[in-house]
N, C-alpha and C positions, 0 to 999 in steps of 0.2 A: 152158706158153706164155710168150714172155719178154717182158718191159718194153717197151713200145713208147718210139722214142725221141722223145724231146718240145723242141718249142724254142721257147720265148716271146720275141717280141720288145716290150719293156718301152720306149715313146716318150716315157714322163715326161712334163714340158712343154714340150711340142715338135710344132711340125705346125702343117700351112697348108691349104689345099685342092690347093694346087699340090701340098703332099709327098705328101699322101694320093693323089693321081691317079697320080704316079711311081711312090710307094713299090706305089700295088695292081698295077698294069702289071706289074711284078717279079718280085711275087707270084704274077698269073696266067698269066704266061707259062712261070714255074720246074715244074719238075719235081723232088720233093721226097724222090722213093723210099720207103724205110721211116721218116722222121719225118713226127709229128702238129706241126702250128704254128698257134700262136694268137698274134695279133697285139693292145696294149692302145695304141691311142691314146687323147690326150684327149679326157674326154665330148664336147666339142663335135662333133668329127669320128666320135662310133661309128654314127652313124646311115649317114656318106655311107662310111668305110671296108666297114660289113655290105653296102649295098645295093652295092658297088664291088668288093671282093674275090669271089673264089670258092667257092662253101661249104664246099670242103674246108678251103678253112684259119679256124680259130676266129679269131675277136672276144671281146677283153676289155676288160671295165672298170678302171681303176687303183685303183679304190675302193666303197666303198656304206654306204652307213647300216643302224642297226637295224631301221629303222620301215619299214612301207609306208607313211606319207604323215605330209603333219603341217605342222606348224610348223618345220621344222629349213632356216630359211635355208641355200642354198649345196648344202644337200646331193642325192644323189639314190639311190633304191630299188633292192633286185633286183628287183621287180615292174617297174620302166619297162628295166630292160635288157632282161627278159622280152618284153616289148613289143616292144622295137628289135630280137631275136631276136639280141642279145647273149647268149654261152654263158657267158663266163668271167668271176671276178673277181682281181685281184690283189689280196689282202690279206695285213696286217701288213706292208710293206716299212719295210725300216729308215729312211725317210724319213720315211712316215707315221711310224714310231714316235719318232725324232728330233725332228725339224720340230714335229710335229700331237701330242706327248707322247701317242700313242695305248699303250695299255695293253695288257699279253699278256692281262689279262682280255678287254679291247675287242677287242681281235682274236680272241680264241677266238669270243666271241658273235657279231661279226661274220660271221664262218667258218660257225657257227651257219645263222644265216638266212639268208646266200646258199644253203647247201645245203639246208635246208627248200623255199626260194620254187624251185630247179628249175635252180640254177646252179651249175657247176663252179668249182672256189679253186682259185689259184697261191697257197699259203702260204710267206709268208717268213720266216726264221729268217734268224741270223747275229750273230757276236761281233764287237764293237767291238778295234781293234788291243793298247788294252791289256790289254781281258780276255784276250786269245789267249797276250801277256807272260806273263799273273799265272797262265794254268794254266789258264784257266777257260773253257774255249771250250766243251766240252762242256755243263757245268755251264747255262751258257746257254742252248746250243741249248736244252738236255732242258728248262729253266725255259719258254721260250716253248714249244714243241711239245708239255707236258703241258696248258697253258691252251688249248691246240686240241685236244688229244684228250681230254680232261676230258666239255667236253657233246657227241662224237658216237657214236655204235653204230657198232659195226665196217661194217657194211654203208654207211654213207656216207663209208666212204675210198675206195671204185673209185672215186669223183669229184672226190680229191684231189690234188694232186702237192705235194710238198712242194719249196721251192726255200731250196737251204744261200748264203746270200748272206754273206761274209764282208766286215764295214762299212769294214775298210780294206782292202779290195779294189775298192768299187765308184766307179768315175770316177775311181780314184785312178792307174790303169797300175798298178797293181802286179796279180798273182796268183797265188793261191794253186798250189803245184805242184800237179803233179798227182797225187803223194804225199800231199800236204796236203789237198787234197779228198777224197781216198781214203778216207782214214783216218777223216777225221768222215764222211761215208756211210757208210762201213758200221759207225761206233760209232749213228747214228741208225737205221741197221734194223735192228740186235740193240737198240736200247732200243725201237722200233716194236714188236717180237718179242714184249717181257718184259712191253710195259705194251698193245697195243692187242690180237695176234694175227699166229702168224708166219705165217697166212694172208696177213695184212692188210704185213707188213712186208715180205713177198716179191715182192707184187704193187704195191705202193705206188713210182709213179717220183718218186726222192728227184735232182732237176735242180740244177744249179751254176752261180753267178752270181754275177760283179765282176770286170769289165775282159774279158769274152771278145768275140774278133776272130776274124777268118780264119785268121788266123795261128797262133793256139794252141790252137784250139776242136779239132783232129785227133785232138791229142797227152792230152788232156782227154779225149774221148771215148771212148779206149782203156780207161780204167778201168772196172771190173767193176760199180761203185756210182752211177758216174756216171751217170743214164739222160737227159740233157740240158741246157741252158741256157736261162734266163732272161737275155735281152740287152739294155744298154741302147742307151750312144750308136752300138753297131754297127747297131741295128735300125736306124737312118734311114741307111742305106749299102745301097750293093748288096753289100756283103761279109754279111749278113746271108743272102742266099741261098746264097754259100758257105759257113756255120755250119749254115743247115738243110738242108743234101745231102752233109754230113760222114760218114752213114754210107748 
């Protein structure tokens, strides 16, 4: 059975109630064929995007904490997305890891308890421009993607997708070909292969994200490894629904 193909639309911070009403309209009305799509707007909006869109398409979080509850100002639980009948979370983005100095230990743990508490990971990997320079792009990937498969049993990867996000790729217009994509997918599921199970590496959809549009998302999607995208500033476009009926 093959890879089902997956497309996240990643809204960052970004969103009104006006876009959420437009952007679900869009949503409900597309026809999607053979992609799964999950949509992360900002916390504020997962409540009205879940109770707005249509179940087919998933709800993700951009984030989540360790704890179910506590003291952690600012933050919030996979237990309350559970709640809101949020499925998905986005963790490790090069942003959080940027920005928020979040740690590929932090992210594995995180990774951790989203999928304990009953919630699906969009995990993100990806090389900063100059390690990709210095030779080191793999070497990366493998360093963040061992601190996520480190604490889970193979049986909680059917509920992971791995997303290769290359850092000077994203919001930059620039992108990786689609040779360049290529090639770190399937050096990630021969290293998924050696260290988790080629059960688990075969089946595992390993998604591609920085700068994809309507326009290139086709030519991308051709590849053997590629099994979808993580989108950002296209997700608040209607070109977003031409990315998810690409194949």
């Amino acid at each position: 059975m093959g890879r089902k193909f997956f497309v996240g639309g990643n809204w960052k911070m970004n969103g009104s109630k006006a876009l959420v009403a437009t952007l679900t309209k869009a949503l409900n009305n597309a026809q999607f064929g053979n992609a799964e799509v999950v949509v992360a707007p900002p916390a504020p909006y997962l409540d009205l995007v879940r109770q707005s869109v249509r179940k087919e398409v998933g709800v993700s979080a951009q984030n989540i904490w360790t704890e179910k509850s506590g003291a952690y100002t600012g933050e919030i639980s996979a237990d309350m997305l559970k709640d809101l009948d949020v499925e998905w979370a986005i963790l490790g983005h090069s942003e959080r890891r940027e920005i928020f100095k979040e740690s590929d230990e932090l992210v594995g743990k995180k990774v951790k308890v989203a999928l304990t508490s009953g919630l699906k990971v969009i995990a993100c990997i990806g090389e900063k421009g100059e390690e990709r320079e210095a030779g080191q792009t793999m070497a990366v990937c493998q360093r963040q993607l061992k601190a996520i498969v480190d604490p889970l049993t193979p049986a909680e990867w059917t509920n992971v997708v791995v997303a290769y996000e290359p850092v000077w790729a994203i919001g930059t217009g620039k992108v990786a070909t689609p040779e360049q994509a290529q090639e770190v997918h399937d050096d990630l599921r021969q290293w998924l292969g050696k260290n988790v199970s080629q059960d688990v590496a075969a089946a595992t959809r390993i998604i591609y994200g920085g700068s994809v549009n309507g326009k290139n998302c086709a030519e991308l999607a051709t590849k053997e490894d590629i099994d979808g995208f993580l989108v950002g500033g296209a997700s608040l476009k209607e070109e977003f629904i031409t990315i998810c009926t690409v194949v």
